[in-house]
N, C-alpha and C positions, 0 to 999 in steps of 0.2 A: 325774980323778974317774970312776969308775965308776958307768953306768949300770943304774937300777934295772929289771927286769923286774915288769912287774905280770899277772897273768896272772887270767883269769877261766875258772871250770871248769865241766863237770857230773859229777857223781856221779852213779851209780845203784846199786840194790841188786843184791841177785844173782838174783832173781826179776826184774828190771827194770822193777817193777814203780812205783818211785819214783824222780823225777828232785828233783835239786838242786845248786843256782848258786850259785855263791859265787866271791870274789875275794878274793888274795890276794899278798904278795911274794916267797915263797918256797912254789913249788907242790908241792915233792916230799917236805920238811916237814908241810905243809899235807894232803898224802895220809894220810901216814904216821900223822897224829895223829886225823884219820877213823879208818882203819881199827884202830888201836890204840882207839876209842873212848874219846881223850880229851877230845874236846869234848862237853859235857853239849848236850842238846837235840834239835834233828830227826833231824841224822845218825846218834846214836847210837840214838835210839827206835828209827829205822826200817833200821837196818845198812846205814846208805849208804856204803857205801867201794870201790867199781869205779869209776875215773878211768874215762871216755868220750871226754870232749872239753877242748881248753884250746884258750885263744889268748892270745898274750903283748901287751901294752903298756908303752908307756916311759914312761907317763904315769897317774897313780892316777884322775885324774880321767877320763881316757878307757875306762878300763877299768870307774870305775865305774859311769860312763853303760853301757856293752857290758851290763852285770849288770842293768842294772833294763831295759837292752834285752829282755832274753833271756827275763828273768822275768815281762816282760809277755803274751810268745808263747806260743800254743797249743800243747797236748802235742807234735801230732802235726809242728808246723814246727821241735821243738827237737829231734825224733828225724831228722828230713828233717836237719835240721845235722849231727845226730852219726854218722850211716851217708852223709853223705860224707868225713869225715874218716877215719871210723875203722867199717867195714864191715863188721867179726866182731863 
């Protein structure tokens, strides 16, 4: 049986000026349908489609604590996350 990846992300726009969390089981789908602007709602109002940061889970339920982890944090401790991972 193959194990699921759950991964939890941030987007931001191209201005970066907007960040946004979200969790899901297949991430690069999940990109792809941001930036294709086929999810109606935040992402698409505010053109959130720059991947920044992810981290994988093998577990939905852990990942979706990671999400409402993430989303409770201050601006500036979710950029401190994402300029260590990912620095350009």
């Amino acid at each position: 049986m193959e194990e699921k990846l759950y991964c939890v992300y941030i987007l931001t726009s191209n201005s970066h000026t907007v960040l946004y969390i979200g969790v899901t089981n297949n991430l690069l789908s999940r990109v792809i349908q941001h930036r294709e602007g086929a999810i109606e709602g935040f992402t698409k109002k505010y053109n959130v489609s720059k991947l920044v940061y992810w981290e994988g889970f093998g577990d939905i339920d852990y990942a979706i604590s990671r999400e409402k982890q993430l989303k409770g944090w201050r601006r500036q401790k979710k950029i401190d996350l994402i300029e260590i991972m990912n620095p350009n």
